[in-house]
C-alpha positions as CSV (number, residue, x, y, z in Angstrom):
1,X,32.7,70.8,-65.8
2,X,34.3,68.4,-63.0
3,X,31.7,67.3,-60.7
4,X,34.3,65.5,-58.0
5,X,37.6,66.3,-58.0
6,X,40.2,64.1,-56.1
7,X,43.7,65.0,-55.4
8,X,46.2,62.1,-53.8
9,X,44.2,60.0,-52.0
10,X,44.8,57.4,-49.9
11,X,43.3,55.0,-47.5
12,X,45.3,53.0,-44.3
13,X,43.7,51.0,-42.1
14,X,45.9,50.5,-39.1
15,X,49.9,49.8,-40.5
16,X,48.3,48.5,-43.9
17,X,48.1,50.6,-46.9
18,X,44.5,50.2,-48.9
19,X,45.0,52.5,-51.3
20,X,47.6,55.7,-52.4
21,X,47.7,58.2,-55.1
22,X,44.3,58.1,-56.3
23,X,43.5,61.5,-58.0
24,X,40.5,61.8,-60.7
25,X,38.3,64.7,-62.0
26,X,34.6,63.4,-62.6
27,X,33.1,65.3,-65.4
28,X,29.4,65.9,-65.6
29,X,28.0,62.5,-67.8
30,X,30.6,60.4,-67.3
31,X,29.4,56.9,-67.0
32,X,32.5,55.1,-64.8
33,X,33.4,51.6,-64.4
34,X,35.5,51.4,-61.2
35,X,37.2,47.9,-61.9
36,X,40.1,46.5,-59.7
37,X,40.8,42.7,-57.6
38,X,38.6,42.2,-54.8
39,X,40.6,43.6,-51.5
40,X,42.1,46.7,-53.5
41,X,39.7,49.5,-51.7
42,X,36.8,49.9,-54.2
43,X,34.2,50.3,-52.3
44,X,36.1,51.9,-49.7
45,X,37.1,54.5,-52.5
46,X,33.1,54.4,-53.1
47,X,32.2,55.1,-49.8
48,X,34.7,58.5,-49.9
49,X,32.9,59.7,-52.9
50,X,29.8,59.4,-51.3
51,X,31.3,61.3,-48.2
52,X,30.6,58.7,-45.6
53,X,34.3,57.5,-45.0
54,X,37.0,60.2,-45.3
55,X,40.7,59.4,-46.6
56,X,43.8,59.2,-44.3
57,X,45.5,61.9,-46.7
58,X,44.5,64.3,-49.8
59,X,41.3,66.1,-50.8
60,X,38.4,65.6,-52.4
61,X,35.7,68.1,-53.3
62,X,32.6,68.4,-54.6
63,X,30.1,71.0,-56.5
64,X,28.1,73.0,-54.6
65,X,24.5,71.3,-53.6
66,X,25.7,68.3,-55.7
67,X,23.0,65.5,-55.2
68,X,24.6,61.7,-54.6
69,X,22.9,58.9,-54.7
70,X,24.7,55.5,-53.0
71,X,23.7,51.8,-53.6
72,X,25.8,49.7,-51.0
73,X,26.3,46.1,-51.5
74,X,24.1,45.4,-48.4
75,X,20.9,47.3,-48.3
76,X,18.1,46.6,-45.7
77,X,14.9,48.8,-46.0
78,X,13.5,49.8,-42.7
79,X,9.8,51.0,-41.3
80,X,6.7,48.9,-41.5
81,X,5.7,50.1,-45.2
82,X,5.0,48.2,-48.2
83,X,7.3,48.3,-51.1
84,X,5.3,50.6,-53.1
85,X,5.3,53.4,-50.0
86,X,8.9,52.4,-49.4
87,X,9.7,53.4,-53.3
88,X,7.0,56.4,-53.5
89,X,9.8,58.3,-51.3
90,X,12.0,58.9,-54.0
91,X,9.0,61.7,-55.0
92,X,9.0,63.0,-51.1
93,X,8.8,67.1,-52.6
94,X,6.5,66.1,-55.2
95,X,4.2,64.2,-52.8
96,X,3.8,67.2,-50.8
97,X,2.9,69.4,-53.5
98,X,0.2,66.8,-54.3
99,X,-0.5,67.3,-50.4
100,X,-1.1,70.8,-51.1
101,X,-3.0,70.7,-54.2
102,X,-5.2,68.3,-53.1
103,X,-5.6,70.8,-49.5
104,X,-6.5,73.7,-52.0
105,X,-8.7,71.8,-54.3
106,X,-10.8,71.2,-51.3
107,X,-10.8,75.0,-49.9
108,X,-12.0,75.7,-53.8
109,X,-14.8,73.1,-53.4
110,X,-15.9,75.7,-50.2
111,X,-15.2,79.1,-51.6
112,X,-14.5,81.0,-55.1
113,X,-12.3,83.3,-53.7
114,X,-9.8,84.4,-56.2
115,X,-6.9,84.1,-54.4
116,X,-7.1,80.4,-54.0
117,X,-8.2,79.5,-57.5
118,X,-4.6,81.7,-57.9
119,X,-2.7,79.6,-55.4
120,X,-4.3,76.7,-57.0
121,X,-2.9,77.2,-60.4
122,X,0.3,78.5,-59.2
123,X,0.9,74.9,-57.3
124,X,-1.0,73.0,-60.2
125,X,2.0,74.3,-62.4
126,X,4.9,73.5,-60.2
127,X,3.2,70.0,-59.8
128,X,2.7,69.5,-63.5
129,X,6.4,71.1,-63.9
130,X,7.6,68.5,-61.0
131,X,6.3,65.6,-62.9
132,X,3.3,64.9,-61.0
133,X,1.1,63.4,-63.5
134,X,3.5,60.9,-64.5
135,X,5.3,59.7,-61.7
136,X,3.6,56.4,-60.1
137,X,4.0,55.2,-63.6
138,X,7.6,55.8,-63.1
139,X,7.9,54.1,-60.5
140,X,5.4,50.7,-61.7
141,X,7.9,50.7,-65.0
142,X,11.1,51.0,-62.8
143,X,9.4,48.6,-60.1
144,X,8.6,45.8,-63.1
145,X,11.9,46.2,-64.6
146,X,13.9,45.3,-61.5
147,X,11.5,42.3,-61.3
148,X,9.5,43.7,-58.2
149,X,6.1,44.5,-59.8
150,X,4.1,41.5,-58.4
151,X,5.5,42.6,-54.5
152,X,4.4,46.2,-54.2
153,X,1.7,45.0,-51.2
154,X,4.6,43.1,-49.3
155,X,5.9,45.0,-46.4
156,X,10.2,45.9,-46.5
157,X,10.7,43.1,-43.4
158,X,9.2,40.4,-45.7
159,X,11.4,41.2,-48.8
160,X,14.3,38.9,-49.4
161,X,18.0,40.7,-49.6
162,X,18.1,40.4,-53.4
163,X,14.5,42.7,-53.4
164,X,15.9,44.9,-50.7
165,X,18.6,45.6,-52.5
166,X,16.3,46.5,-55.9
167,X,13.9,48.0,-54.0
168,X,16.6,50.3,-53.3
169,X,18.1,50.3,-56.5
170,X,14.3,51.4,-58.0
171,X,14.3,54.2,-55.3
172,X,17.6,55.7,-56.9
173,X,16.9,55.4,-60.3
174,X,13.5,57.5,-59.2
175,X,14.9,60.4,-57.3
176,X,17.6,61.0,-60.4
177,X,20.4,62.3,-58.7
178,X,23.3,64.3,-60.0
179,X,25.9,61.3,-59.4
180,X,24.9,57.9,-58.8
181,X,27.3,55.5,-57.1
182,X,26.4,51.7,-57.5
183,X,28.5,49.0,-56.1
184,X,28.0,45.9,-57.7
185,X,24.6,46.8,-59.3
186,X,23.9,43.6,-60.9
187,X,23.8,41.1,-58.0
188,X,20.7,39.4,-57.5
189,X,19.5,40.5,-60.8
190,X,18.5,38.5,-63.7
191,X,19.0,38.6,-67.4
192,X,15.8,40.1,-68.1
193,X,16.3,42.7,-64.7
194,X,19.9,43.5,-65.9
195,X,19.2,44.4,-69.7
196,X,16.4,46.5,-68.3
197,X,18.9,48.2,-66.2
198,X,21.4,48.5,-69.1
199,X,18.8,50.0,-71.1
200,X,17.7,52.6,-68.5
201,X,21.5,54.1,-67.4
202,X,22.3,54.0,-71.6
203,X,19.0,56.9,-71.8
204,X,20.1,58.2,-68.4
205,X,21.2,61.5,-68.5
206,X,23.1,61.5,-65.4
207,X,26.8,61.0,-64.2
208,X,27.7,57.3,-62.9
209,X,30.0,55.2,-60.9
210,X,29.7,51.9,-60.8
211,X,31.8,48.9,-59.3
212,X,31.1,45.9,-61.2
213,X,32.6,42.8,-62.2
214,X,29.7,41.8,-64.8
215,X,32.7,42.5,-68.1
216,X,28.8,42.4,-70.3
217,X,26.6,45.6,-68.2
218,X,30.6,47.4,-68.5
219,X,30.6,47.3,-72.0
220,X,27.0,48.2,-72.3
221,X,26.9,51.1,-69.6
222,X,30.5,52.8,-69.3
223,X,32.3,55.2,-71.4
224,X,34.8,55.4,-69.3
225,X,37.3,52.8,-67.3
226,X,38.9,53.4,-63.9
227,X,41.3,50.6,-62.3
228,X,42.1,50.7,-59.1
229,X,45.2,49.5,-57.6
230,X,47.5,49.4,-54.6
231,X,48.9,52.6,-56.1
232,X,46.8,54.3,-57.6
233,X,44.1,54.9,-60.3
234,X,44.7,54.1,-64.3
235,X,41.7,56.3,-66.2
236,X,40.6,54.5,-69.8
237,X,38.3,55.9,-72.0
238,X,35.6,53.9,-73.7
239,X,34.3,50.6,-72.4
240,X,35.4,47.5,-70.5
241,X,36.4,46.1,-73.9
242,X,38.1,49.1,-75.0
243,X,39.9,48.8,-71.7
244,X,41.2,45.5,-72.0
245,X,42.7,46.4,-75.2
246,X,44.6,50.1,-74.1
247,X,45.8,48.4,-71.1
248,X,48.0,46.0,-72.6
249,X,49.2,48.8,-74.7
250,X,49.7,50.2,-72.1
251,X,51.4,48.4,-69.4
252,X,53.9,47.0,-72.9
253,X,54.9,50.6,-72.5
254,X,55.4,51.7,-69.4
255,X,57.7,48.4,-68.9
256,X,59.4,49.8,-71.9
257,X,59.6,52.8,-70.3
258,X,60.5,51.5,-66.9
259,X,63.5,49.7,-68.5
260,X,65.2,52.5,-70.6
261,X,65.0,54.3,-67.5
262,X,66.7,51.6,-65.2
263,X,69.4,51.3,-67.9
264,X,70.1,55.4,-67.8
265,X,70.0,55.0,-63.7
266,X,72.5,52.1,-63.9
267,X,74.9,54.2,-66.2
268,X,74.6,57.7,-64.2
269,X,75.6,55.8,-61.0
270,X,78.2,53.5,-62.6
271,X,79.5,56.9,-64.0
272,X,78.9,58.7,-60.3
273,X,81.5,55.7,-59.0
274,X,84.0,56.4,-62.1
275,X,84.8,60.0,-61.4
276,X,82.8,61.1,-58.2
277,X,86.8,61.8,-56.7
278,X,88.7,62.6,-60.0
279,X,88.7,65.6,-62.5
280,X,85.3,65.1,-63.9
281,X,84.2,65.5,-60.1
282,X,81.7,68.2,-60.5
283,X,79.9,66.8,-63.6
284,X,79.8,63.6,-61.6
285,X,77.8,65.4,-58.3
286,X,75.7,67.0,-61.2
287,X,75.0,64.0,-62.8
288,X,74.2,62.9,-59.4
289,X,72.1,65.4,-58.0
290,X,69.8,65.2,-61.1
291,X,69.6,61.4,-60.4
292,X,68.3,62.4,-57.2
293,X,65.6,64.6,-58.4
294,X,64.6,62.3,-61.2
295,X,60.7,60.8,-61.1
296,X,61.0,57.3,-61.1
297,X,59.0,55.5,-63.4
298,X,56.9,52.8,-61.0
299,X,55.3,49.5,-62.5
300,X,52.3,48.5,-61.0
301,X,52.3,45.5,-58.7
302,X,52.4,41.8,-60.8
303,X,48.7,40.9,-59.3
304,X,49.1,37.1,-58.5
305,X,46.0,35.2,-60.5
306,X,44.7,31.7,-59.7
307,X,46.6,29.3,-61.0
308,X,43.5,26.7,-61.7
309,X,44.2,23.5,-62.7
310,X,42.0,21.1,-63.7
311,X,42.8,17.1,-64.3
312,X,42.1,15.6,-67.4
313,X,38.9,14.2,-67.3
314,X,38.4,10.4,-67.7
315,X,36.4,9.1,-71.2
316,X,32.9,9.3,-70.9
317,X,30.3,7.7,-73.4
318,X,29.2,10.1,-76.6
319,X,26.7,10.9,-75.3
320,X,26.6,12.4,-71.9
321,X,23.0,14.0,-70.4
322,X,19.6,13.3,-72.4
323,X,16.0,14.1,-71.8
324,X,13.1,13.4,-73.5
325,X,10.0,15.1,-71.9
326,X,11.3,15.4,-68.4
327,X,9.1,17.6,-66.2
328,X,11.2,18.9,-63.7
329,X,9.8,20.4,-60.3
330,X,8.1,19.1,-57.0
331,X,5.0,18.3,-58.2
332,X,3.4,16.3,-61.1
333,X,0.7,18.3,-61.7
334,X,2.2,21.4,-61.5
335,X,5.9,21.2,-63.3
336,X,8.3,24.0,-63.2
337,X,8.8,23.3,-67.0
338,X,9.7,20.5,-69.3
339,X,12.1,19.7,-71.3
340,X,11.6,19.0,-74.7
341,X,14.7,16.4,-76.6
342,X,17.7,17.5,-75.6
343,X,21.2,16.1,-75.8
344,X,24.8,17.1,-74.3
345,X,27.5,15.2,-76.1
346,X,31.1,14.7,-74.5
347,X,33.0,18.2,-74.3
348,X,30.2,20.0,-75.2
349,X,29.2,23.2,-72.6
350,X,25.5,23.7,-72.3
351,X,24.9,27.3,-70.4
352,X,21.5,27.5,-68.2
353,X,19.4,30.5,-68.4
354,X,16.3,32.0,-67.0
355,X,14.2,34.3,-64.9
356,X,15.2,34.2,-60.9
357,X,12.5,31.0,-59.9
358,X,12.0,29.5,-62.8
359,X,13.7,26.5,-61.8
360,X,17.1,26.6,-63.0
361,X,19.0,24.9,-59.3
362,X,16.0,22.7,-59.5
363,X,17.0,21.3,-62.8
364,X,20.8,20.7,-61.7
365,X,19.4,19.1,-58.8
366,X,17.6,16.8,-61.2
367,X,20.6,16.1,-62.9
368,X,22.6,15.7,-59.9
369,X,19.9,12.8,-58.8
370,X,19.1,14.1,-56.2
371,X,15.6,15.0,-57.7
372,X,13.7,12.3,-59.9
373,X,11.9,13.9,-63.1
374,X,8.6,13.9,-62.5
375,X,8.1,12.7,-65.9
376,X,9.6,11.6,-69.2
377,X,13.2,10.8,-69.1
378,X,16.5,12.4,-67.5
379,X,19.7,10.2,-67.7
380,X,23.5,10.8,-67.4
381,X,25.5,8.5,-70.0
382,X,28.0,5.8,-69.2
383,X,31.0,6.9,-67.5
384,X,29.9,10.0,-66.6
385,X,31.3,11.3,-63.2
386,X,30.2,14.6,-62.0
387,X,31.7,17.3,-60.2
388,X,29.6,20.0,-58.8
389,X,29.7,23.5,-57.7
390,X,26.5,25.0,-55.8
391,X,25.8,28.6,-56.1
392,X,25.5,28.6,-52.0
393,X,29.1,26.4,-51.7
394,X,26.7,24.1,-49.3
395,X,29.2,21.8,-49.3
396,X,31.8,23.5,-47.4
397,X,31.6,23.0,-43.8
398,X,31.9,26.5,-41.4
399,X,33.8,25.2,-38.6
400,X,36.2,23.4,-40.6
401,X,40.0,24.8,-41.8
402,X,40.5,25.4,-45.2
403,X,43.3,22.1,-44.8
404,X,39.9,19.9,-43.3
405,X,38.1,20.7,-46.5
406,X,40.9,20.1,-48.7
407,X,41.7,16.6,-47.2
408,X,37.9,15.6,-46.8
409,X,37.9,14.8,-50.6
410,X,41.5,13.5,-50.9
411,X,43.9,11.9,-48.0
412,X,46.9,14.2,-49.1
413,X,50.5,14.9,-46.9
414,X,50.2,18.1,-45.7
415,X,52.3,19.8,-47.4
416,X,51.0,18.4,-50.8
417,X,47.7,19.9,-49.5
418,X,48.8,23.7,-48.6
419,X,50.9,23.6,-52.1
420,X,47.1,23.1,-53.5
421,X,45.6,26.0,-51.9
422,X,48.4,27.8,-52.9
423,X,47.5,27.5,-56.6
424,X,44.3,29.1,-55.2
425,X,45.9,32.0,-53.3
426,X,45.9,30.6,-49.4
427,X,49.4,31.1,-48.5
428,X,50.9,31.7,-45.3
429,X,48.4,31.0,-42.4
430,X,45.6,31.0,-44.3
431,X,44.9,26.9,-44.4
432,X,44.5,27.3,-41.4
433,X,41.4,29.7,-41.3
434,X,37.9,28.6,-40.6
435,X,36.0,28.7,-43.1
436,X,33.2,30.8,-41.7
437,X,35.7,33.4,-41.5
438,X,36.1,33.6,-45.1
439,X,34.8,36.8,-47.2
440,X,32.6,35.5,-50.4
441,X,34.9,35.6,-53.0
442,X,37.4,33.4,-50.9
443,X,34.6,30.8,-50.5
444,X,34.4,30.6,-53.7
445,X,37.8,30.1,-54.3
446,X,37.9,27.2,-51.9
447,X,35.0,25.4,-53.4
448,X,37.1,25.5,-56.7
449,X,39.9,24.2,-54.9
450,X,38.1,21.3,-53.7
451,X,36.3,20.8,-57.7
452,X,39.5,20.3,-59.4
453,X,40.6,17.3,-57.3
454,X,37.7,15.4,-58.0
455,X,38.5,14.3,-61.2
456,X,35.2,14.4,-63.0
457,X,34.3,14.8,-66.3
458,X,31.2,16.4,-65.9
459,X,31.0,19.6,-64.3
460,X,27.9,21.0,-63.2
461,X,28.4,24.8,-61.8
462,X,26.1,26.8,-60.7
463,X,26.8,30.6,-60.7
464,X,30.8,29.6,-61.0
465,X,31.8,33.1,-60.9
466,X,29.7,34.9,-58.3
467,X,32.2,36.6,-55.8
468,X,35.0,35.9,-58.1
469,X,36.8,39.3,-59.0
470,X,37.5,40.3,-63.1
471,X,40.9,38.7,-63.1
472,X,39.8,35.2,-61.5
473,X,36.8,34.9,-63.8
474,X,39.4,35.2,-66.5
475,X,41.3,32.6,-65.5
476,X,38.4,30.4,-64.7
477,X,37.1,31.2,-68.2
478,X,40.6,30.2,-70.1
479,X,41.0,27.0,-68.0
480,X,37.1,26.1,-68.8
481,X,38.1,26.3,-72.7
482,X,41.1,24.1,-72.6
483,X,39.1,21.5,-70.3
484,X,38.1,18.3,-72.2
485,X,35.2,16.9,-70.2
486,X,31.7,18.4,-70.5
487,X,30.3,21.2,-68.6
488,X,26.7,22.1,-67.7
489,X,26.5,25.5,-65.5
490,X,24.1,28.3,-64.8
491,X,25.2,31.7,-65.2
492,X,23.7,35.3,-64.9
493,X,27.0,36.6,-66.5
494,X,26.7,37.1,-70.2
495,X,30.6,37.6,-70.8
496,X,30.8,34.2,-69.1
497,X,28.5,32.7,-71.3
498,X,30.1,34.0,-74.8
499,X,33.2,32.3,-73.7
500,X,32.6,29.0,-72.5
501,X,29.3,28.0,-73.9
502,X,28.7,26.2,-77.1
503,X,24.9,25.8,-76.2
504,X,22.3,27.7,-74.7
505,X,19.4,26.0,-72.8
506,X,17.0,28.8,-72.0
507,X,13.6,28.1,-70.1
508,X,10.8,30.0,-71.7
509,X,7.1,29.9,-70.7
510,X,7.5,26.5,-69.0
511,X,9.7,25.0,-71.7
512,X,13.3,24.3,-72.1
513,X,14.5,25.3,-75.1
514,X,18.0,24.8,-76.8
515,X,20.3,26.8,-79.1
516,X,23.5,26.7,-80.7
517,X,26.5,28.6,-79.7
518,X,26.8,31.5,-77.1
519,X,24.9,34.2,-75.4
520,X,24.9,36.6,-78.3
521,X,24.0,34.0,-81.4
522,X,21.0,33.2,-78.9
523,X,20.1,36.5,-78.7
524,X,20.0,36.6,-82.3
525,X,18.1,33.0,-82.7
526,X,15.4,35.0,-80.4
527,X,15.2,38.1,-82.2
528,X,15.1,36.3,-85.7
529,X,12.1,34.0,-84.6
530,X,10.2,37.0,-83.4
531,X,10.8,39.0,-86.6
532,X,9.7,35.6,-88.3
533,X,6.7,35.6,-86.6
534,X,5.8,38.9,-87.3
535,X,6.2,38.6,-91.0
536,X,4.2,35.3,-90.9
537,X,1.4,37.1,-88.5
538,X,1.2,40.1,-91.3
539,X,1.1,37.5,-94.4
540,X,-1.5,35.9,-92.6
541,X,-3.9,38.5,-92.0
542,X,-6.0,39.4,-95.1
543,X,-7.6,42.7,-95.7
544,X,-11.1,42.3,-94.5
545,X,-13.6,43.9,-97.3
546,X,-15.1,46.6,-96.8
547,X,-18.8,47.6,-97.9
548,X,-20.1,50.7,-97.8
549,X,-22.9,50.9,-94.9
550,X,-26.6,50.9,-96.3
551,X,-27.1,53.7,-93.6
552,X,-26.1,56.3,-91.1
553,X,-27.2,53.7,-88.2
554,X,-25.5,51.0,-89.4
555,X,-21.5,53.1,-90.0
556,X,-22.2,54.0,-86.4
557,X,-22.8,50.7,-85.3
558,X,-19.9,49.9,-86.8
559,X,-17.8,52.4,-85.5
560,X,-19.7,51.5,-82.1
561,X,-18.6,47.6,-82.5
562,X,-14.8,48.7,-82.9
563,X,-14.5,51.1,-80.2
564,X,-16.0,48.3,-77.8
565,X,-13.3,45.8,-79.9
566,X,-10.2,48.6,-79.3
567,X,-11.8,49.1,-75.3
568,X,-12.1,45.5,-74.9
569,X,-8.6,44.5,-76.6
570,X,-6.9,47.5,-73.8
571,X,-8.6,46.2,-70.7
572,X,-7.3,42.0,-72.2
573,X,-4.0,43.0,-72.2
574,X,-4.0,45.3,-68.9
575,X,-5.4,42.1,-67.4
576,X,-2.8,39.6,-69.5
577,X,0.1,42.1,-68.1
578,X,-1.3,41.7,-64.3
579,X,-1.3,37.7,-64.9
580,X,2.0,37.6,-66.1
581,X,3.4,39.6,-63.6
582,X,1.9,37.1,-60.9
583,X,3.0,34.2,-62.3
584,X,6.7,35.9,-62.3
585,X,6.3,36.0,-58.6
586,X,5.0,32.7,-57.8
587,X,7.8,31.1,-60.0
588,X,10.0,33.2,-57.9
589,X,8.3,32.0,-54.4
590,X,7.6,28.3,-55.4
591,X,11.6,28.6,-56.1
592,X,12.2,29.9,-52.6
593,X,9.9,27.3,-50.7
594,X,11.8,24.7,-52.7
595,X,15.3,25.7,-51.3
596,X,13.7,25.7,-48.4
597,X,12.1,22.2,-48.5
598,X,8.6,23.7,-47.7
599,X,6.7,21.1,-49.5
600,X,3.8,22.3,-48.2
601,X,4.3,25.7,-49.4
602,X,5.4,24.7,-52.7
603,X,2.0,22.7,-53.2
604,X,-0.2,25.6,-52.6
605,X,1.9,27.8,-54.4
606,X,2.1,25.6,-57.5
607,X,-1.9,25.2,-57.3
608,X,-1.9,28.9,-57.6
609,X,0.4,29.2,-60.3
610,X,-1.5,26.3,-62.3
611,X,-4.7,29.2,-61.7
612,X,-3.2,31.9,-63.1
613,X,-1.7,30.0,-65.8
614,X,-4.8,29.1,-67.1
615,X,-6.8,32.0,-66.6
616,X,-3.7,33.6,-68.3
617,X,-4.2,31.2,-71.5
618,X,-7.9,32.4,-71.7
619,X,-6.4,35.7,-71.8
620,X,-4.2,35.1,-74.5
621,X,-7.1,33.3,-76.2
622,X,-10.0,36.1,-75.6
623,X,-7.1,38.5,-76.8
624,X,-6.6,36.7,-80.2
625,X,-10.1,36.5,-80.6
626,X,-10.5,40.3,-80.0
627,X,-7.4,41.0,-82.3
628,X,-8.7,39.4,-85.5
């Protein structure tokens, strides 16, 4: 059963054409990736699904008392709530039955009358039925998932933009609607938020949507692939992988279509021109009239990618960055983490990974110099020249044209200059846009533009491919491979990660830890050493003899002792789970105050952290004691 059903869509805004010819049946449980280059209408198309926007031509309709949910890019919680209040209205009918049972249990308290013990039950039922026993821990496990749990107190104006948007994301998951539209779900997510997420729309019953340009969560989540053009939408079936694959197939044969097709057009109307005025006249006009009615076969429009560039980089020594103990954070006594021996030869590409706040921009600030270690050793090798590319494009200056930025790194002719951008898709006027006026993905672009001229041969990147659309990561990706300097960068995007990297530097409880080769043969380091620790822990632990109790008071005792052991191990890790989840939020602030420069901030916060760290290794050690 179709769900949403589109017929010939389109969108114009003014004289310019977003969008034609999109038509689509939604079938219940379809879990969609809506994929296509930034500016092609996707989350305009989003927006008609959702019935906010309408299009300028066709029809779309939906099932009766369908249910849509909608996560826009830009979400901003309003009211003077707290988060937890903010999220608890996902359950607004169930609340209200609690309202009511809680109104009757208190008119039962005052009288027996039958009929209310009879309401009573009747509501108790449709509350139980409604999932009212269950559903704050719903929303805690949703809540800690999306990386929230330690901010449920904080009131919506306080949260940042990244926890408005997953505060909003938590809220949909919760109220479970019949079709869930997310654009761009994984922004402002990190690994550990975004395989949560995976996990929960894999189980998820439900029918999806979902604009995204993370190529890993598309092959985890979708079943299906829609791609969005200029003229309309191509449907695939399976995953973003899957996708890739049918679309070359694909587009081979429809330009071997296309081109039989053009040969039997160019032969009917040489053949219309041969004999339109002589005996075979009529067969001529036939010939014609069916040329007329024919359905042209139409090729989609050649999509003009980046064409990235980058120098080749000058010789640097062997070896290229090395630590050996180097605390990295604002202050001594209170390190972010530390690194343990580490090396990064020449043209080898180290990826950085971690929770949001953990210190990850810090670290490639230390690099850069423009933090000193606060202890051990940090160094960059001989020869080494860097290039770098902030996550925030700091160093692009608003009121400047895109030729100002371009010729603030190199004193180029003009026309030299604008033949550069054009390798980065500014043509026309566009050199001489400001660059506040820029949308995100174009910034990005820019700051790329200005990278490749530097010359370096070490590139330090930070979040390279936020705002860069599926086709422009590719192309990023492929000229990354054939590059021969070294490259350190920090990346959220798995698929990213699995092509470029050949190291994996991950920071884990305060430590930086390295392993060889991409994001998947880490993920498989991590699960082995787990498993090995397991099978160690259960080799370890002998069978503690057992001797029958001399009597009844003393097998009671014993059963006494471990019931108090099994009470006390439950409340140890109830208490270990609280710690941890406030020492994920303080990482996360001390991060904030760091961008921000508040040293002052970042002092008290990192006395607090080095508090709940330690109370948080008595835990672990009370619970190993318990555990035995």
């Amino acid at each position: 059963m179709s769900l949403i059903v589109a017929n010939d869509l389109a969108k114009y805004f003014g004289g310019q054409d977003v969008f034609r010819g999109v038509t689509f049946a939604l079938a219940r449980g379809a879990k969609v990736g809506l994929v296509g280059p930034n500016g092609v209408g996707k989350t305009t198309l989003l927006s008609i699904i959702a019935g906010l926007d309408q299009p300028t031509q066709g029809s779309i309709f939906r099932a009766s008392g369908l249910a849509i949910g909608y996560l826009p890019q830009d979400v901003r919680l309003q009211g003077e709530q707290t988060l937890w209040q903010a999220v608890l209205e996902a359950f607004a009918p169930l609340r209200r039955t609690e309202l009511e049972l809680r109104h009757l249990e208190r008119l039962i308290a005052e009288s027996d009358e039958l009929a209310v013990w009879r309401q009573y039950e009747e509501c108790q039922k449709r509350f139980e039925a409604m999932g009212g026993y269950d559903y704050e821990w719903k929303a805690r496990q949703a809540l800690e998932g999306l990386q929230l749990g330690d901010s449920l107190d904080l009131p919506v104006s306080q949260l940042s933009g990244g926890q408005h948007t997953r505060a909003q994301l938590a809220r949909l998951l919760l109220q479970r609607p019949d079709v869930l539209l997310l654009d761009e779900p994984t922004n402002h997510l990190d690994l550990q938020a975004l395989t949560w997420l995976e996990g929960f729309l894999q189980s998820w019953d439900g029918t999806l949507i979902a604009i995204s340009h993370d190529r890993y969560f598309l092959d985890a989540v979708a079943n299906e692939i829609w791609d969005l053009s200029a003229v309309g939408l191509e449907r695939y079936r399976g995953n973003y992988s899957a996708y890739e694959a049918e679309k070359v197939e694909r587009l081979a044969r429809l330009r071997r279509q296309f081109a039989q097709q053009q040969e039997q057009i160019r032969a009917t109307e040489a053949f219309v021109r041969r004999y339109g005025a002589g005996q075979r006249a009529k067969e001529a006009k036939g010939r014609e009239k069916r040329l007329s009615h024919l359905e042209r076969i139409e090729l989609p429009p050649e999509l003009q990618p980046m064409r990235l560039r980058l120098q080749p980089a000058p010789r640097s020594g062997w070896v290229v960055l090395e630590a050996h103990g180097a605390a990295v954070g604002y202050d001594s006594a209170r390190p972010l983490f530390v690194t343990g021996d580490l090396q990064l030869l020449r043209g080898e590409r180290a990826a950085i990974i971690g929770p949001n706040g953990s210190g990850k921009t810090t670290f490639v600030r230390t690099v850069l110099g423009e933090l000193p270690p606060l202890d051990g050793r940090l160094m960059l090798g001989h020869g080494v020249v860097t290039g770098y590319l902030s996550q925030a494009q700091s160093d692009l200056h608003p009121e400047h044209t895109l030729l100002e930025e371009i010729l603030s790194v190199r004193n180029l002719p003009l026309g030299e200059a604008r033949s550069h951008l054009a390798l980065f898709l500014f043509t026309d006027d566009d050199p001489f846009k400001r660059v506040a006026d820029l949308s995100g993905g174009e910034r990005s672009r820019l700051a790329l533009a200005k990278l490749v001229m530097l010359g370096a041969n070490l590139l330090v990147l930070d979040e390279p491919t936020n705002q860069l659309d599926i086709m422009s990561r590719d192309v990023l990706e492929s000229v990354l491979e054939e590059y021969d300097g070294t490259i350190l960068f920090v990346s959220h995007d798995r698929y990213f990660i699995n092509a470029i990297a050949t190291q994996v530097w991950a920071i884990e409880d305060g430590f930086l830890r390295s392993y060889n080769g991409d994001y998947d043969d880490y993920l498989a380091a991590r699960r082995a050493a787990l498993e090995e620790q397991r099978l160690a822990s259960q080799a370890g632990r002998e069978e503690p003899k057992r001797t029958s109790p001399r009597s009844t008071r003393q097998a009671r005792a014993a059963q006494r002792e471990e019931r108090q052991r099994s009470e006390r191990r439950q409340a140890l890790e109830a208490e270990i789970a609280d710690l941890e989840r406030r020492r994920g939020e303080l990482e996360l602030a001390i991060s904030s105050a760091s961008l921000r420069g508040d040293v002052d901030a970042v002092t008290s916060l990192g006395r607090e952290h080095e508090s709940v760290s330690a109370s948080l290794e008595s835990a672990y050690e009370a619970w190993a004691e318990v555990a035995e």
